[in-house]
C-alpha positions in Angstrom: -58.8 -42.7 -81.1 -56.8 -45.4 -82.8 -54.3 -45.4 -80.4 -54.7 -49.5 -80.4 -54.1 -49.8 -84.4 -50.6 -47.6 -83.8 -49.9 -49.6 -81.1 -49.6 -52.5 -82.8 -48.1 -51.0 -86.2 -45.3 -49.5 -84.1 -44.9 -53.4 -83.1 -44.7 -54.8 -86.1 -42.8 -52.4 -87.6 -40.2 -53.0 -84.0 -40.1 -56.6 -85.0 -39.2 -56.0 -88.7 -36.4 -54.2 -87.5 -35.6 -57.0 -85.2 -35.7 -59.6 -87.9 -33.4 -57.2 -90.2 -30.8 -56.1 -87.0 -27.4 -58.3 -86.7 -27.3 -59.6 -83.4 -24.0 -59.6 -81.5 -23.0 -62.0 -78.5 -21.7 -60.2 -75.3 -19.2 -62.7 -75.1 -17.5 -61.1 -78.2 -17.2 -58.5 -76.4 -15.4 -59.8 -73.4 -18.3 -59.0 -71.2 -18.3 -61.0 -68.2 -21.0 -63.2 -67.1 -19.6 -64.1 -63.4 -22.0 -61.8 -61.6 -18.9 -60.6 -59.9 -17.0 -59.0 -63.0 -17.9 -55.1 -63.6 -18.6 -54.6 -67.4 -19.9 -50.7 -67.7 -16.6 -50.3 -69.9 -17.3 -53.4 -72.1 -21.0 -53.1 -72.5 -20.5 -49.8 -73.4 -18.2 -50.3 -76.2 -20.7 -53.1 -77.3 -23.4 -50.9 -77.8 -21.2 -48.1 -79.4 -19.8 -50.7 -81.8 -23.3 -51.5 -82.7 -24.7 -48.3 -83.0 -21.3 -47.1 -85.3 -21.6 -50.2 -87.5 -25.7 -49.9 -88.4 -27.4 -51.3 -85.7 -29.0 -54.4 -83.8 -28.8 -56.7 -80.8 -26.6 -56.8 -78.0 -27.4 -60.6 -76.9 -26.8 -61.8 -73.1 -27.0 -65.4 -73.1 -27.7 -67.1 -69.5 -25.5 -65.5 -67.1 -25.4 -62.7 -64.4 -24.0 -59.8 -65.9 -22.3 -56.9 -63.5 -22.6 -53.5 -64.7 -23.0 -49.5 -63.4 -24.7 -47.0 -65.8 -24.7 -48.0 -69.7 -26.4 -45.5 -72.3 -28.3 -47.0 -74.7 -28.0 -45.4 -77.9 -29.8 -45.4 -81.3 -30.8 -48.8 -83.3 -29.5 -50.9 -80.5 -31.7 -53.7 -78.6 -30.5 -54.9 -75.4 -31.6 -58.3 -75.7 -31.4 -60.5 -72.8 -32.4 -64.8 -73.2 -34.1 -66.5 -70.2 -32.0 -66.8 -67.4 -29.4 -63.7 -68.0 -29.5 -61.2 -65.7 -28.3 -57.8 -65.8 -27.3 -56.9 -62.5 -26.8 -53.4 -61.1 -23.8 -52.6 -59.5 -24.2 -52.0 -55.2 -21.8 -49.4 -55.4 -23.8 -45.5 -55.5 -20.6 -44.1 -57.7 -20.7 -46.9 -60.5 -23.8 -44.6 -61.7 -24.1 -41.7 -63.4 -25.9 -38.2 -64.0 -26.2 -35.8 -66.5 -27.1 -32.5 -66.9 -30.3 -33.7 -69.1 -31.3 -36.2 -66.0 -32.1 -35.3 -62.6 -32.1 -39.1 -61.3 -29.4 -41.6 -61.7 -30.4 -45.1 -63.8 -28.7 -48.7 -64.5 -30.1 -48.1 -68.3 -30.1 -44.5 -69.4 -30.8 -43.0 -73.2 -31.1 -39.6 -74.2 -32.4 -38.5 -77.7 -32.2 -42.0 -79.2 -34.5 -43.5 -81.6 -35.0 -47.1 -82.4 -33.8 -48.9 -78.9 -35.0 -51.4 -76.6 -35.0 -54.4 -73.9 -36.8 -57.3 -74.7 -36.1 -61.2 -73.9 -37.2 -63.2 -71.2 -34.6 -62.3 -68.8 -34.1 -59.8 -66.6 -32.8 -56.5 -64.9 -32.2 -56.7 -61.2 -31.2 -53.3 -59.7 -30.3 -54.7 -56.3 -31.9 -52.0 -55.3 -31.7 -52.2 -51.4 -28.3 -52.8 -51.2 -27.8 -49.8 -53.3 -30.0 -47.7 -50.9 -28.3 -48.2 -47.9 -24.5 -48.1 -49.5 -26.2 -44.3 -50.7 -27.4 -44.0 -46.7 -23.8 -44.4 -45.8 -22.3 -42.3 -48.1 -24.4 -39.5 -46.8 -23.6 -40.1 -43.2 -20.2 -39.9 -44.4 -20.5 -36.7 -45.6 -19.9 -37.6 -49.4 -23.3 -37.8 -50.8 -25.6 -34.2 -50.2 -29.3 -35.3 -49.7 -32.2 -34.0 -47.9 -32.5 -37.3 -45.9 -36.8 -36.9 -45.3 -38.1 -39.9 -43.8 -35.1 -41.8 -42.6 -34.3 -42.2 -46.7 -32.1 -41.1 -48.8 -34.1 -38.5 -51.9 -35.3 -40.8 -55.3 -32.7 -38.6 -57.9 -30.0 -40.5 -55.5 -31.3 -43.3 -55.7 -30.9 -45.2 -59.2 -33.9 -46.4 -60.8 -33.9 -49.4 -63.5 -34.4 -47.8 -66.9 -34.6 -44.3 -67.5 -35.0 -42.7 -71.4 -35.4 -39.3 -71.9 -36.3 -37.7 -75.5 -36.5 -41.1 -77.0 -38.5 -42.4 -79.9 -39.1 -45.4 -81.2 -39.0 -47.6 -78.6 -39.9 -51.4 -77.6 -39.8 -52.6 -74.2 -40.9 -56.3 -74.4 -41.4 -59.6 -72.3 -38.6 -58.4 -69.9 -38.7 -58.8 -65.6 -37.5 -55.6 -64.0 -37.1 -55.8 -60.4 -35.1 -54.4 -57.3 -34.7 -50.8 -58.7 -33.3 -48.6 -55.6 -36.1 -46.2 -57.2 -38.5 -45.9 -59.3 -38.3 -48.9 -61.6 -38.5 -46.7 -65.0 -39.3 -44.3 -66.6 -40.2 -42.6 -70.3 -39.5 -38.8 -70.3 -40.9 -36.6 -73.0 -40.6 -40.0 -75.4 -42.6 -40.6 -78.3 -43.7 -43.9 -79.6 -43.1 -46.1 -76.6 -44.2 -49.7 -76.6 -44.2 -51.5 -73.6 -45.7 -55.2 -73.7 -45.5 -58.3 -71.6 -43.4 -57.2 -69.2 -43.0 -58.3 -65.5 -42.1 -55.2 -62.5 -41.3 -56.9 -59.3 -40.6 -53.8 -57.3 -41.0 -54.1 -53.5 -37.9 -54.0 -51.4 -37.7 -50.2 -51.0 -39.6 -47.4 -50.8 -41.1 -44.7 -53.6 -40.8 -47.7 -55.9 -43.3 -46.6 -58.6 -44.1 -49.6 -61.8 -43.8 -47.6 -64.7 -43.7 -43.7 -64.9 -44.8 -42.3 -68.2 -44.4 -38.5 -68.4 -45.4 -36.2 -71.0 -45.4 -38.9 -73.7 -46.6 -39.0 -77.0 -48.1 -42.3 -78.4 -47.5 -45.1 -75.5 -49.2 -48.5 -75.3 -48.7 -50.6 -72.1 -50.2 -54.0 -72.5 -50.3 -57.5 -71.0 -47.7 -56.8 -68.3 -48.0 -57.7 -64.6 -46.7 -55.1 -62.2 -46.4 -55.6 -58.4 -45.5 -51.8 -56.9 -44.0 -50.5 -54.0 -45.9 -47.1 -54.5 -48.3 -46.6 -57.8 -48.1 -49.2 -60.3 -48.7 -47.3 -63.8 -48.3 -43.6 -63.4 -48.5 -40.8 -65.7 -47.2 -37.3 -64.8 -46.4 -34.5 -66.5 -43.1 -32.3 -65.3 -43.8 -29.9 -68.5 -45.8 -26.9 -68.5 -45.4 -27.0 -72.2 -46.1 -30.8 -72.4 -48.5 -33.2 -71.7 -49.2 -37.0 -72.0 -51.3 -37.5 -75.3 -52.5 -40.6 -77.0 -52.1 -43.5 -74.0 -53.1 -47.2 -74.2 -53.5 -49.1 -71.0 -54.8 -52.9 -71.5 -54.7 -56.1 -70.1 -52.0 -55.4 -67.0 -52.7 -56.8 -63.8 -51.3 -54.4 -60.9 -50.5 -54.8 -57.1 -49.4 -51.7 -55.2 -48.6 -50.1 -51.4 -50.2 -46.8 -53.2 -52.4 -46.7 -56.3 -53.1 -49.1 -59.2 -53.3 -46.2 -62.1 -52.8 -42.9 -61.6 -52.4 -39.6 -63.3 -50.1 -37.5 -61.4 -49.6 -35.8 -59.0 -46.9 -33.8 -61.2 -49.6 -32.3 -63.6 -48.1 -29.4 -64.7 -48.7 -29.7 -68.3 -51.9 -32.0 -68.5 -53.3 -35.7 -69.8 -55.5 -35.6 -72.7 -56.8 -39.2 -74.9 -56.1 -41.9 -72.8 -57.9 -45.4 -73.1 -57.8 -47.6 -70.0 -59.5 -50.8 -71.2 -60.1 -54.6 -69.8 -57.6 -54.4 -66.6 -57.1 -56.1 -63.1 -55.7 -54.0 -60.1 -56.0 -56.0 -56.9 -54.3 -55.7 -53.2 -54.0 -52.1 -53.8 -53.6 -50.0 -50.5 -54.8 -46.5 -51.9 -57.2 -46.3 -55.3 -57.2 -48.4 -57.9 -57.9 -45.5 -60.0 -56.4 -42.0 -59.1 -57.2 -39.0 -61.6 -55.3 -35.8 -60.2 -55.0 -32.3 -62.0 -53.6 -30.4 -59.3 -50.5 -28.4 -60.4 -52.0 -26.1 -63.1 -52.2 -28.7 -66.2 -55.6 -30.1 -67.4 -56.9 -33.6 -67.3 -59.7 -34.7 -70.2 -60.8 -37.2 -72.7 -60.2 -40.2 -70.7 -62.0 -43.3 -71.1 -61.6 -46.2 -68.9 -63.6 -49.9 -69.6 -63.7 -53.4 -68.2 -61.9 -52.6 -64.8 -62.3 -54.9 -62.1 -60.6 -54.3 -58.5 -60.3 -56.5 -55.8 -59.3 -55.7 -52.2 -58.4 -51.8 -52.6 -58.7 -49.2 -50.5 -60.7 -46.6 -52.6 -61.9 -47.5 -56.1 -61.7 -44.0 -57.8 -60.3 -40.9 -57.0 -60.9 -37.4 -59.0 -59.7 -34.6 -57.5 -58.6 -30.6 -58.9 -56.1 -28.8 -56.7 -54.1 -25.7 -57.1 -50.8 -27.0 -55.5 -49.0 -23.9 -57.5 -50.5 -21.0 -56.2 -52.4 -19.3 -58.7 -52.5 -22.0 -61.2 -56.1 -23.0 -61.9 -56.5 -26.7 -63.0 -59.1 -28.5 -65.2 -60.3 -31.9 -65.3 -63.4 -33.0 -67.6 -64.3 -35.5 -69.7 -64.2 -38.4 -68.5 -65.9 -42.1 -69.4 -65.7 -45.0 -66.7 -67.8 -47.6 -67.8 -68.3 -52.2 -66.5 -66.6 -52.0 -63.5 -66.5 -54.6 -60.7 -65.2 -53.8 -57.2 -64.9 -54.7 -53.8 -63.6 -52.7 -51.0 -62.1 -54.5 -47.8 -62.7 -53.4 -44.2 -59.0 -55.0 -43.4 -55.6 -52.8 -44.9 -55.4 -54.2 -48.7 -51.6 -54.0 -48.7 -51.2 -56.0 -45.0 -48.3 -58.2 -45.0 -45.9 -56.6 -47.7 -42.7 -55.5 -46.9 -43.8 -51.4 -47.6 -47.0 -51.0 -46.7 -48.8 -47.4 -47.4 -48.3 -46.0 -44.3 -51.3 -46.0 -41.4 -53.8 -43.3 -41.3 -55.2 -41.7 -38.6 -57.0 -43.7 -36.9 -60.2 -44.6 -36.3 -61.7 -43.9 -39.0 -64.1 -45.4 -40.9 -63.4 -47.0 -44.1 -63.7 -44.2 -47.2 -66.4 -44.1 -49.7 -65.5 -46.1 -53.2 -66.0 -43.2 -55.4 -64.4 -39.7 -54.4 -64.8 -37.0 -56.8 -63.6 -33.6 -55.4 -63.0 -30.5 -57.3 -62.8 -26.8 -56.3 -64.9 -24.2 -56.1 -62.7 -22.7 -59.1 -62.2 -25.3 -60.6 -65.0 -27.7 -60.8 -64.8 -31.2 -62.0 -67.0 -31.5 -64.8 -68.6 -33.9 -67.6 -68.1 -37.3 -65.3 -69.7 -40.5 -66.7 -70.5 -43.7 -64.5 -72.5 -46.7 -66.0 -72.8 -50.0 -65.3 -70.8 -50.7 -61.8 -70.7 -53.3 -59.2 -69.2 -52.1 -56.1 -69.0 -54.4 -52.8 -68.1 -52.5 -50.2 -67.0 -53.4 -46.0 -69.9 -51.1 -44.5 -69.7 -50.8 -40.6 -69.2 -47.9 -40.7 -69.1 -46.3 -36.6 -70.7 -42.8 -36.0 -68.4 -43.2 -32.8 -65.6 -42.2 -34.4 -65.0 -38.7 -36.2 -68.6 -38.2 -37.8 -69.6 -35.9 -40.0 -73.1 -34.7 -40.2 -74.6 -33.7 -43.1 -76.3 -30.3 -41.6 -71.5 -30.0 -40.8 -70.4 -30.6 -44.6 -69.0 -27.4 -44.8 -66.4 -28.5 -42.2 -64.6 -30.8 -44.9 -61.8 -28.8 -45.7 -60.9 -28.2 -49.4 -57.0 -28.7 -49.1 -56.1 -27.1 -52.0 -52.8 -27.2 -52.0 -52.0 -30.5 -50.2 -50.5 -33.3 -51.9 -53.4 -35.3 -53.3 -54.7 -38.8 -51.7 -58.0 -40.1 -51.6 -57.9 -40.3 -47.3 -56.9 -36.4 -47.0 -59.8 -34.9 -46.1 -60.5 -37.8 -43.1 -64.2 -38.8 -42.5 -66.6 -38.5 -45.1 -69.8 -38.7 -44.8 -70.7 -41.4 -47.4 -69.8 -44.5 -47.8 -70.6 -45.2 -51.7 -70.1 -41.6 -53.5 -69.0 -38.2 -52.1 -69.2 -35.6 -54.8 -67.9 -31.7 -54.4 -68.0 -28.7 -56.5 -68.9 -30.8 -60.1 -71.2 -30.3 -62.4 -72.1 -32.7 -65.9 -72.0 -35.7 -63.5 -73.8 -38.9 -65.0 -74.4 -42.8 -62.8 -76.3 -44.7 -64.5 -77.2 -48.8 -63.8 -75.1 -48.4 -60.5 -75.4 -51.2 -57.8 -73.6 -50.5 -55.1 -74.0 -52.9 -51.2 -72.5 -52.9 -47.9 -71.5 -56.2 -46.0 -72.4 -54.6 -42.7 -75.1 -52.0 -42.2 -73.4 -48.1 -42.0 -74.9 -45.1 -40.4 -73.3 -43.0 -43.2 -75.5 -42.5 -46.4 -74.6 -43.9 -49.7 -74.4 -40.6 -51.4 -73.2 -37.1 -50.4 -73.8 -34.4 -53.4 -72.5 -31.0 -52.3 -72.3 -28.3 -54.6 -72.8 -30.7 -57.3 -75.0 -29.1 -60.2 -76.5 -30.7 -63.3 -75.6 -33.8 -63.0 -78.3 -37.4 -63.3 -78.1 -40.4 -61.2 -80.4 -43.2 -62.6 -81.1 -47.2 -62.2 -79.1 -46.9 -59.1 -79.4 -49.9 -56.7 -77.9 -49.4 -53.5 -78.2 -52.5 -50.8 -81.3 -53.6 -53.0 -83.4 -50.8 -53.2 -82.5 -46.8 -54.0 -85.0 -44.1 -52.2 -84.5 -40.4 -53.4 -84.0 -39.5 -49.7 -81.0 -41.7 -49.8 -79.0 -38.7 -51.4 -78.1 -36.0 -49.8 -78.2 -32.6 -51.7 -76.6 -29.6 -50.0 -76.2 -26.7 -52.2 -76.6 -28.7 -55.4 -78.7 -27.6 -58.2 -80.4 -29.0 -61.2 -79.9 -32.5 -60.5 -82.0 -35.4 -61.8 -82.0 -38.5 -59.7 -84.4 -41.4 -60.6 
């Protein structure tokens, strides 16, 4: 894949443009920088003036600039200096939806080409406010919304940025923070950079980092992302899409939920995706989370030079048929010089949102999950050269599973996918169902505290090698449980 070398052409050729745009000052356009004024009206004639008269850059010098939904439109760059902020209005109704959206957004663009936000200031979304000004409209009976969970439903509540059709399109250096949603997100959008960008998004539930779905050609690099719910996540909402040619590098992610994750909308499917040289840490579910569960496939990735620190699971793999009668796929797949330690404390303890508790007790989960369905096995897995530190302790007291009992794990096909679904396990390092084509190889994997569990549970797990595994020191055949698995070479 050269997904890297397009990355960085589509960036140069972004900055060309820049250098060649005219740049216009907000001020000219009478937009007000009070933090008090409402501008939609203004900034919206700013950026039709610039698209009409050939493009460029809609400049917001320091300042805190007022405004409900503004759509961006073609050859037009929001740029925003260091200290002006674009502020999202409190009030629900100073945002709008179309018929091509099904969410309501501060910065909204449909079938552009050639937009972006970039500076060193920022987009604040006031999100909370926002939420509970939506709460009280519905308990006046002016806003209709399921109301699950003591919150109002995400399509009511406005996210930061959302494009839609798009190409063409440079998201760089900005801070996005306090969307009443998710924070943004790139729908069916081709040629997306997104590079040194800052997401401060806790204050509110469901607050994903980035949402990428069925994209053509992204790169997401050097950006720190601190998430409500998953940090960078990739779904596809298309049957006749899917997410192709992805670049994730050098981001360092904090979540309530998981660090990267594919899914759970995986309708259409995920193929050529390079995950290389990044830090999730804090990170109350998995740091990596590859699901296939609604009838799409999932293949080709390759993921390098992870390290995770304080997370509740470390990887999570999982087939489901969520859409009855849709059979999913996911294969293919290269995870290669990762470090990781797994706490026996909640990673996410202290934040505003924590991931909510699980049943409890319950020993802590094994690092690696890979879980697949009898129909549709995971397949072509490959594991080398991993350092995992994990809490140990676990207590047979509590809901034990014994290994002559592994049928009783339930296969949950059609549940919504998390690593902790399917309760007690009964490894601690690597549980691995219905696969085949798996590979570990130079695996070291310890416990703090001694555990009754073993380090890994195979079950109908066929063809597959495990070699130069050290587990606590020392790696003993017996060590691995086989139960219905075939064809297996473990040295």
């Amino acid at each position: 894949m050269n997904i890297k070398n397009n990355a960085l052409l589509f960036l140069l050729l972004f900055t060309s443009f820049s250098m060649f745009a005219k740049d216009y000052k907000a001020s000219l356009f009478g937009i007000n920088s009070d933090g008090k004024t409402l501008n939609t009206t203004s900034i919206q004639f700013a950026i039709n003036h610039i698209n009409a008269n050939g493009g460029g850059r809609l400049v917001f010098n320091v300042g805190r600039y007022l405004t409900g939904t503004i759509n961006l439109k073609s050859n037009v760059t929001l740029h925003f200096d260091e200290g002006a902020i674009l502020l999202g209005s409190t009030n629900p109704f100073d945002y709008e939806k179309t018929s091509a959206s099904w969410c309501y957004a501060l910065v909204v663009a449909y079938d552009q080409e050639n937009i972006g936000i970039t500076g060193k200031g920022i987009l604040d979304g006031q999100g909370v406010e926002v939420a509970r000004n939506v709460v009280e409209n519905i308990e006046k009976g002016l806003t209709k919304d399921s109301y699950k969970y003591g919150r109002p439903s995400e399509g009511n509540r406005p996210m930061l940025v959302y494009f839609k059709r798009c190409k063409d399109i440079k998201i760089i250096d900005i801070t996005y923070k306090n969307s009443a949603s998710w924070n943004q997100t790139y729908d069916l959008c081709k040629n997306l950079t997104i590079d040194g960008i800052t997401v401060d998004n806790t204050t509110y539930w469901n607050q994903d980092g980035i949402d990428i779905v069925d994209c053509d050609n992204v790169s997401i690099t050097n950006s720190y992302i601190d998430a409500a719910d998953d940090g960078i996540c990739l779904k596809s909402h298309d049957a006749n899409s899917f997410c192709n040619n992805i670049f994730i590098s050098n981001n360092k992610i904090r979540t309530s939920a998981n660090g990267i994750k594919f899914g759970t909308a995986s309708k259409g499917g995920f193929r050529n995706v390079k995950i290389v040289n990044n830090i999730v840490f804090d990170t109350y579910r998995s740091a990596i989370a590859l699901e296939s569960v609604d009838g799409g496939f999932l293949e080709n990735i390759e993921i390098d030079s992870l390290k995770v620190y304080n997370t509740g699971n470390l990887i999570y793999l999982t087939t489901g048929e969520r859409i009855k009668g849709k059979k999913s796929t996911l294969k293919n797949i290269k995870i290669s010089n990762v470090y990781a330690e797994i706490p026996a404390t909640k990673p996410d303890a202290g934040y505003g949102f924590e991931g909510p508790i699980e049943d409890q007790p319950r020993n802590i989960s094994p690092a690696i999950i890979i879980k697949g369905l009898p129909e549709s096995i995971i397949s072509d897995v490959v594991f080398k050269n991993f350092v995992i530190k994990h809490a140990g302790g676990g207590n047979a007291k509590f809901a034990n599973v014994p290994l002559n009992q592994i049928e009783s794990i339930p296969e949950l096909p059609a549940q919504y996918p998390e690593f902790s679904m399917f309760k007690e396990l009964p490894a601690w390092g690597a549980y691995i169902r219905h696969a085949s084509g798996i590979q570990f190889s130079n695996i070291k994997m310890q416990t703090d505290k001694n555990d009754f569990r073993v380090p890994v549970v195979l079950d109908d797990v066929q063809k597959s090698k495990f070699s130069d595994l050290k587990i606590n020191g020392k790696f003993k055949n017996q060590d691995v449980f086989q139960n219905k698995s075939t064809e297996n070479q473990v040295k």
